[in-house]
N, C-alpha and C positions, 0 to 999 in steps of 0.2 A: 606100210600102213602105220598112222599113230594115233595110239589111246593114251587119254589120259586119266587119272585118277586122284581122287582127293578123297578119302573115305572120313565123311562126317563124323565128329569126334568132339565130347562134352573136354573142354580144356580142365577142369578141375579130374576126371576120370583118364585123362594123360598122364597129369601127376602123380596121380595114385600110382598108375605101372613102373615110371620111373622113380620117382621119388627125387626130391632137393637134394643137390649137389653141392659139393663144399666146390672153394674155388680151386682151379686145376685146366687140366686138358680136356675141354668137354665133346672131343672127336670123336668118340664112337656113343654117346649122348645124341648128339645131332644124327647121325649115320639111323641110329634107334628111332629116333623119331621119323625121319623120311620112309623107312620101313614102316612103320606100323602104322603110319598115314597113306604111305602108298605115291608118295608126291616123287614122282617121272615118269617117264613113258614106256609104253611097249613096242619096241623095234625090232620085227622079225621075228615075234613072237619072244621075246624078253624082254624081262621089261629092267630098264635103265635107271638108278638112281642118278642123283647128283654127284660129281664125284670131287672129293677136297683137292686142290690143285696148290696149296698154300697155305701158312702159318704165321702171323705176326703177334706178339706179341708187345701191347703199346702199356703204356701208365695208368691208363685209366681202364681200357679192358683187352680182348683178345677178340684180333680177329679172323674167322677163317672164311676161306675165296674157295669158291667151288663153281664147277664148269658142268653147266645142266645139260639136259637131252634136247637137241636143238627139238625148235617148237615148242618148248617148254613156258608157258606164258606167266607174265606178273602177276596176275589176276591169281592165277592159281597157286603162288607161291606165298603170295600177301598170307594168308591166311595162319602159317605156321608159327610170326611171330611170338603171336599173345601164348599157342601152345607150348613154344620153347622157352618163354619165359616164366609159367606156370612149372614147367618140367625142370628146369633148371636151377628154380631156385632166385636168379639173377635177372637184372634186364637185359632185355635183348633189343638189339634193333636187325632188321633184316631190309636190306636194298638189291635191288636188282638193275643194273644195266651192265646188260652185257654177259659180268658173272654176279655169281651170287654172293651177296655179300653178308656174314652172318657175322655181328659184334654183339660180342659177351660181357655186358660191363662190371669192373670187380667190386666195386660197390654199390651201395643203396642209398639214396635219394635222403639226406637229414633231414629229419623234422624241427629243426632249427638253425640258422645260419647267422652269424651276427654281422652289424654292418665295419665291423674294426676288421672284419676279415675279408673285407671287399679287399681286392687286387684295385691297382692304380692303371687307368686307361689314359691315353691322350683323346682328344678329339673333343665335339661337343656329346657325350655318351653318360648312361646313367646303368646300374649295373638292375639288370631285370631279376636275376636269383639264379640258385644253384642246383645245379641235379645229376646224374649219373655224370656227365659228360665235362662237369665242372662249370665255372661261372660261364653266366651269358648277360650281355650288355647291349643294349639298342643306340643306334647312333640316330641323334635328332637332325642331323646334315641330311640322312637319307631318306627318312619319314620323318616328315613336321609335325605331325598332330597325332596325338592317340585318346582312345577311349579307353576307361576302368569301370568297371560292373564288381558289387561284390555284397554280402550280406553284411549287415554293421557286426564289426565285431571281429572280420574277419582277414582284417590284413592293408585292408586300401588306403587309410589313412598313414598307416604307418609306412607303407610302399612310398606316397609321397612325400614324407619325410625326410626319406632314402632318398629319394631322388633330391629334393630339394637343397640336403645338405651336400651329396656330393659333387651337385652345381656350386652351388659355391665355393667349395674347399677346392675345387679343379680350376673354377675360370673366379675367379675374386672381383678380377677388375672389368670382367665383359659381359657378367649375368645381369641381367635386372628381371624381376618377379613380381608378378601381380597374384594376388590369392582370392579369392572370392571362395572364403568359411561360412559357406551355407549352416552351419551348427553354431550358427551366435559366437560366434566365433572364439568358442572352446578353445581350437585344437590350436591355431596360426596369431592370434591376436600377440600373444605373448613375444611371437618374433620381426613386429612390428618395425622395432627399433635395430634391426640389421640394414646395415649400410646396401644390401642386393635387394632388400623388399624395399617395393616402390610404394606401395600401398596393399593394403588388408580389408576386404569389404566382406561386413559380417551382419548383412538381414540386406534383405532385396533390393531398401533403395540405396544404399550405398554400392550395391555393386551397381545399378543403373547410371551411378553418379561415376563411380569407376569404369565400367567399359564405355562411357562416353570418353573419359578423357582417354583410354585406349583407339577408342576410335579415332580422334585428333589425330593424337600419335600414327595410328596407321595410314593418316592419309600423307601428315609429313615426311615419313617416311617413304611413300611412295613418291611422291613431289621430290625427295632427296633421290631418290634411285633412278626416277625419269632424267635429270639432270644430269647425272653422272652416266649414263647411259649401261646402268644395273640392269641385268633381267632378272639376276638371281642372287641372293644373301650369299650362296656358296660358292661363286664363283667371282666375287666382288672381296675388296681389302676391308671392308667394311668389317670390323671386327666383335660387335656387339650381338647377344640374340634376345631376345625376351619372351620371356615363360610366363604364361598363362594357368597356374592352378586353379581347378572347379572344385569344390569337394562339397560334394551334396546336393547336383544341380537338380534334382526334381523341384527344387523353393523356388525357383525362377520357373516353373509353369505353368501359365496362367488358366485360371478355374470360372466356371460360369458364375460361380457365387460368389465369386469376389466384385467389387466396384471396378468400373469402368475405366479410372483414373489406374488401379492396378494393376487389371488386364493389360493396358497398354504399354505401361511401363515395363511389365514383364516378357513384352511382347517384342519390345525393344531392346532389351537384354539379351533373346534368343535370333532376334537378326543381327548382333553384332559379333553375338559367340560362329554366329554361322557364317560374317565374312569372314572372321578372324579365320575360319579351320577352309572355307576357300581360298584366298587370296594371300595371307598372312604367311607363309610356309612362306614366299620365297623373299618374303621381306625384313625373313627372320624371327616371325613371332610361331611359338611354337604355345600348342594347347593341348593340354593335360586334363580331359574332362571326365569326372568320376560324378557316380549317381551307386545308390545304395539298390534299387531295386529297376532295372532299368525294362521302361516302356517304350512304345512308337514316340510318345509326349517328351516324356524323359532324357532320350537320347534320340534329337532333333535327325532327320535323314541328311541334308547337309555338311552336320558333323560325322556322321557315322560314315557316310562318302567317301570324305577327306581323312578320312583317320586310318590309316593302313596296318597300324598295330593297333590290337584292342588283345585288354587283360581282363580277366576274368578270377575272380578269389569266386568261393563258395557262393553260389544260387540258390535258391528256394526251388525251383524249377525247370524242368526243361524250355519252357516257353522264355523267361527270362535269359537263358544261356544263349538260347539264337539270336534273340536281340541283339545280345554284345557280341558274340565269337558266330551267329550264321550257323552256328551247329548246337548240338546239345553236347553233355559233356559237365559244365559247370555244375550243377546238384549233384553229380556222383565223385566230388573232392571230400575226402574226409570232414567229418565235422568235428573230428578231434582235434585238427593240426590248424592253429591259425598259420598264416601267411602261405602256403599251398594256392596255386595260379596256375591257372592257363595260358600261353601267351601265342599269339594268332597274328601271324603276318602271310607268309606265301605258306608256309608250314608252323604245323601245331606242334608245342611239347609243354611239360608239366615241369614248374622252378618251387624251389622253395624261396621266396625273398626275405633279402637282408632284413636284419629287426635291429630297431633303433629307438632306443626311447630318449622322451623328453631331457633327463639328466643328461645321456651321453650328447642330443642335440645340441644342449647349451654350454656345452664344453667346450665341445669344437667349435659354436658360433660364435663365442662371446668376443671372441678377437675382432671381427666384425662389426663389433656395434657402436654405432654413432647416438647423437642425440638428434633428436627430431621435436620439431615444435609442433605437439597439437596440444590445443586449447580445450579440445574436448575431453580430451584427457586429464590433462595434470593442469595445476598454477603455476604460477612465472617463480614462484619462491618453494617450490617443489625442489630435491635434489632428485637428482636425474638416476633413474634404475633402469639399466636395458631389459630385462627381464623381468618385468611386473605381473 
């Protein structure tokens, strides 16, 4: 006969018994908490803990392998992480298949990471942030399109940044980048004159004017892929991708109070953003959509579909969290620490991302910058300033 047990336990009132551990061998730590949680079975009238069957010690933490009471279920083992993590002082992650698997990590999560300290990837990949486990990077070859949620102030713009420069400084000669700076074009106008920005749309109708000519482009592009008989950007010589930044797309939804002539155009705008995150992934166009406070209006369903990674900086609310990540979670990120994220693909975890500011942007772009003729800009007798 087998019983199980899990005796209900305030995780801060865990801590108290054992108290925060320095880093070390935290084997009879662990052994203390399965006791005094009561987490194995009774067989034959004794009851069974887990038993350590293994020790590794890795770089980043320590992990120990234990062989539980057959019948022993995940369900009921889930539960001890958060308490070993409180008890220990440390993060912990705890997996189960098969055996159990308890990792100790030796450090803690920075509340600041700078982007000079990004590590160098191959691929098409942009580095997402750092946390117990060390850096983590998304490959756009393998999810085309993602969503960002996040409260102004608290990290999104500067995330894309991040992103946007270390497309560049990686593929020079195969990026090309369209930006739609929903903020009047504060943040991106100024990197205009980069040889990878294609264009910069900065109030509603310029980006109408810009995802039309995107749209062209994606039908040419498809017309070129039919032809060569392409199914897919990734599996084609075709060596170009094009990036799609949103930053601030609630401007693009359109409102009852507005004119007719607006609506429409806006309306227009959110069915090209929605073939783009349908269709556009295998043609190569990859989209980067961020919204400051994100609603059903906000973050189109379409887009949300197609977008298999979605980030999450600090929310205002649980309702806004699900919108982007499906779960709650985003209003309980620190409100001290800007750049703190949630990132949500098959599995959740928490990054600090890279910080980059304008100075160090324009350092590393400036090699990159061409002249570009617009009129709307400058005079023909104007000297040319990449950075205005």
């Amino acid at each position: 006969m087998l019983e199980f047990f899990l005796l209900p336990l305030a995780v801060g009132a865990t801590a108290v018994v054992f108290g925060r551990k320095r880093q070390g061998d935290y084997e009879r730590d662990i052994d203390n908490v399965f006791r005094y949680l009561k987490i194995g079975a009774t067989v034959r009238n004794e009851h069974v803990y887990p038993k350590l069957v293994a020790k590794e010690k890795k770089e980043l933490y320590s992990r120990y392998v234990y062989r539980v009471p057959l019948g022993l279920t995940k369900k009921v083992i889930e539960p001890i992480q958060e308490v070993l993590s409180a008890t220990l002082g440390r993060y912990v992650e705890v997996t189960f298949k098969k055996w159990l698997y308890i990792d100790v990590f030796h450090y803690e999560m920075p509340n600041k990471v700078l982007y000079k300290d990004v590590p160098d990837r191959d691929g098409w990949v942009i580095p997402l942030g750092f946390n117990e486990k060390g850096w983590h990077f998304h490959n756009f070859d393998k999810t085309p399109h993602c969503v960002i949620g996040g409260t102004t102030r608290f990290g999104k713009t500067v995330f894309i940044k991040s992103a946007m420069t270390y497309l560049i400084e990686h593929h020079p000669d195969d990026v090309e980048i369209f930006i739609l700076d929903m903020k009047g074009g504060l943040e991106f106008e100024k990197y205009r004159n980069i040889k990878q920005v294609i264009n910069v749309a900065s109030s509603p109708a310029e980006a109408f004017q810009c995802l039309d000519s995107i749209k062209t482009l994606l039908e040419q592009k498809m017309t070129e892929f039919k032809r060569n008989g392409w199914a897919n950007v990734v599996n084609s010589p075709y060596p170009k991708r094009t990036f799609l930044f949103v930053d601030e797309a609630a401007q693009l939804v359109p409102e009852r109070f507005m004119p007719k002539e607006t609506r429409d155009m806006l309306s227009y705008c959110q069915s090209v953003l929605s073939e783009i995150a349908r269709i556009g992934g295998a043609l190569g166009f990859r989209l980067v959509f961020c919204t400051q406070y994100p609603t059903a209006d906000a973050l189109p369903r379409q887009i949300k579909q197609n977008a298999d990674l979605k980030i999450s900086f600090r929310l205002p609310t649980s309702y806004a969290s699900s919108v982007v990540i499906d779960e709650h979670g985003a209003e309980e990120l620190p409100s001290d620490i800007k750049g703190r994220a949630i990132i949500k693909t098959h599995e959740k975890m928490i990054v600090q991302t890279p910080l980059i500011d304008d100075e160090e942007m324009t350092k590393r772009l400036e090699v990159y910058c061409v002249e570009k003729r617009n009129e709307a800009h400058r005079t023909a007798d104007e000297d040319f300033i990449c950075f205005e």
